[in-house]
N, C-alpha and C positions, 0 to 999 in steps of 0.2 A: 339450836333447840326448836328454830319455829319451820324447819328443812325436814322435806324427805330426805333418807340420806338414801335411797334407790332413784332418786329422780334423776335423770340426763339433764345434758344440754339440751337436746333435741325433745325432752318431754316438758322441760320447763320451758323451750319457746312454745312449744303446742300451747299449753296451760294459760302465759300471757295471752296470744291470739285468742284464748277462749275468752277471759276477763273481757278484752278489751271489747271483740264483739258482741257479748253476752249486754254490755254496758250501753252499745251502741242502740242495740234491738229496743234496749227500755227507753232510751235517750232520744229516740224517734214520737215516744209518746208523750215522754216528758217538755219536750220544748213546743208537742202544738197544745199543752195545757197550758202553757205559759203566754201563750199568744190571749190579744184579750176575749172575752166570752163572746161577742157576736162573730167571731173570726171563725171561727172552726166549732165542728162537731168534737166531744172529747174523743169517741171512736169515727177512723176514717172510715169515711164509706168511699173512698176512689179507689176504681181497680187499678191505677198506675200505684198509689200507696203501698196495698199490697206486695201489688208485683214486685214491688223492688222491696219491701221487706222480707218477703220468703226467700226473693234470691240471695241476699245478703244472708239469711240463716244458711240456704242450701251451701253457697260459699264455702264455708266453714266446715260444714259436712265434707264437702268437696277434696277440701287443703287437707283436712285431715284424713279421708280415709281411700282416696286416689292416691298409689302411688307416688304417680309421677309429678302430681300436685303436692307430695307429702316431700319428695324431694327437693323439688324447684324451692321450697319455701323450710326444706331443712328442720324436720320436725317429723316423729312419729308420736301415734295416738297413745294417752296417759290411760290409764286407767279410768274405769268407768267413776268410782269414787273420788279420784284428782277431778276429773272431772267434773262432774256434780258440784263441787266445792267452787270450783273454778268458775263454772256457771251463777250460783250462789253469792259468790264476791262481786261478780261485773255487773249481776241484777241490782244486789241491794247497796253498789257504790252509785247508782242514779236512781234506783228507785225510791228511796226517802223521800225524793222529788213530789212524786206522786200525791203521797199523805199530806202534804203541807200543805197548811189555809191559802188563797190566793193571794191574800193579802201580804201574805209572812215575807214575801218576796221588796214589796216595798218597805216594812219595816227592819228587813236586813240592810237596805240601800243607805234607811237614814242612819242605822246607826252606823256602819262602815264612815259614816260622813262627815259623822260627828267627831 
């Protein structure tokens, strides 16, 4: 019930790779808010930062709408709505992160501890 019943193999690996780097893209800002406050700016300002967050978005672009990269890696592109969706899942399974007090992170610790 919770399946496209049009989906492939090959558009359900596309779909996972999306989650997964959709998750990574937010999870890149999520752990330098986690670092403590004098550590870091919340927004990077280094061009290495970027750079390698765009390439890691282009990436994805790349696997999916190359060919030869859509081969290699066994996946053609879903649907723009799979999509979206897909995008959707992998933001908001890190981005919760985000919203949370700084604090909530140690009071998750002690109670796990307890």
């Amino acid at each position: 019930w919770w399946q496209w019943e049009s989906l492939g193999e090959t558009q359900a690996r596309a779909l996972a790779l999306i989650v997964l780097l959709a998750g990574y893209q937010v999870l890149m800002f999520a752990e330098r808010l986690a670092l403590p406050a004098l550590a870091v700016d919340p927004i990077p300002r280094t061009f290495v930062f970027w750079a390698v967050w765009c390439a890691s978005a282009l990436s994805l672009v790349m696997i999916l709408y190359v060919p030869a990269a859509a081969q290699l890696f066994r996946i053609e592109p879903p649907a723009r709505a799979q999509a979206a969706i897909a995008i959707a899942i992998g933001v908001l399974s890190v981005g919760w992160r985000l919203v949370l007090p700084k604090d909530s992170g140690t009071l998750l610790a002690v109670s796990a501890a307890e």
